[in-house]
N, C-alpha and C positions, 0 to 999 in steps of 0.2 A: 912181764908185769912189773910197773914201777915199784918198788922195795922189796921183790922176790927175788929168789936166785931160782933158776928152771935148772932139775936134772934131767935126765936125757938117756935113754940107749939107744945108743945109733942116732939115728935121725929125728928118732920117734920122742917128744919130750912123754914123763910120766910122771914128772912132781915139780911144786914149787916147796921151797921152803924160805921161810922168813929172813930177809937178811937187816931191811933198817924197819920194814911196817910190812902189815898184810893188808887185806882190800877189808877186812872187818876188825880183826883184833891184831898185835901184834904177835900174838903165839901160833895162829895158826899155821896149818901143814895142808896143801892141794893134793889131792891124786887124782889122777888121770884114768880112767877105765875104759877103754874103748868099746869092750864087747862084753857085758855083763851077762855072765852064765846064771843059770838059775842057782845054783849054789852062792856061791860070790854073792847074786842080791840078796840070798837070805843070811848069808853072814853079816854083808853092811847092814840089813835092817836091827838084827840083833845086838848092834855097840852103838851106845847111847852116845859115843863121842865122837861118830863120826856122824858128819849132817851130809843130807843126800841134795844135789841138785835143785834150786828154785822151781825151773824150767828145762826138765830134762829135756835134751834133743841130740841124738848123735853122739860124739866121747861124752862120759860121764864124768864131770869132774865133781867130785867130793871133800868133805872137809874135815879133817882132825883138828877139833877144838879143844880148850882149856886143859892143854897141855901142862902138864908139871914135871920136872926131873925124875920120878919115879914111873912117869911113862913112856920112856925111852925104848924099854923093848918090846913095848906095845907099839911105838910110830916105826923102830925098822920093820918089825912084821908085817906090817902095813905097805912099808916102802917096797918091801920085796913082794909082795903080791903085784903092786902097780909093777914093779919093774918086770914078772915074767907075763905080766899081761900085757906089755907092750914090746912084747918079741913076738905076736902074731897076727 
C-alpha cells in the first residue's frame, strides 16, 4: 500500500503501519485477521478504536484509529494479537 510500511511473519503480511500517509488518516494502524475466532470478534467489537471491515470477506483487515502517544501499549497489544494470529 502507497504510504504504508507492511509487517510480516514469515510470508504471512499482519499489519500496515503508517509511514508518509494512510488510505484515510495519517495515524492509522491496519491489522490483518485472517480467521476470527468467536472471542477475538467479541473483543474487536468492544474497542471503540478499532473500526471493523466495510466489506468483510476472507482476511479481516481492521483499523486502529485516532491514535495518540499514550496509546502505544494499546497498538502493540494489538500488533501481537495480529501477529500470533498470523502464524496459523
Amino acid at each position: 500500500m502507497f504510504g504504508m510500511t507492511a509487517i510480516y511473519r514469515g510470508r504471512t503480511i499482519f499489519g500496515l503501519l503508517p509511514k508518509t500517509r494512510s488510505i484515510r488518516a495519517g495515524d492509522e494502524i491496519w491489522l490483518k485477521f485472517p480467521k476470527l475466532t468467536p472471542s477475538m470478534r467479541k473483543k474487536i467489537s468492544a474497542e471503540p478504536r478499532i473500526l471493523a471491515p466495510t466489506r468483510p470477506s476472507g482476511a479481516q483487515w481492521h483499523t486502529l484509529s485516532e491514535i495518540k502517544p499514550e496509546d502505544y501499549s494499546f497498538i502493540i497489544e494489538w500488533l501481537s494479537r495480529a501477529y500470533e494470529a498470523a502464524k496459523e
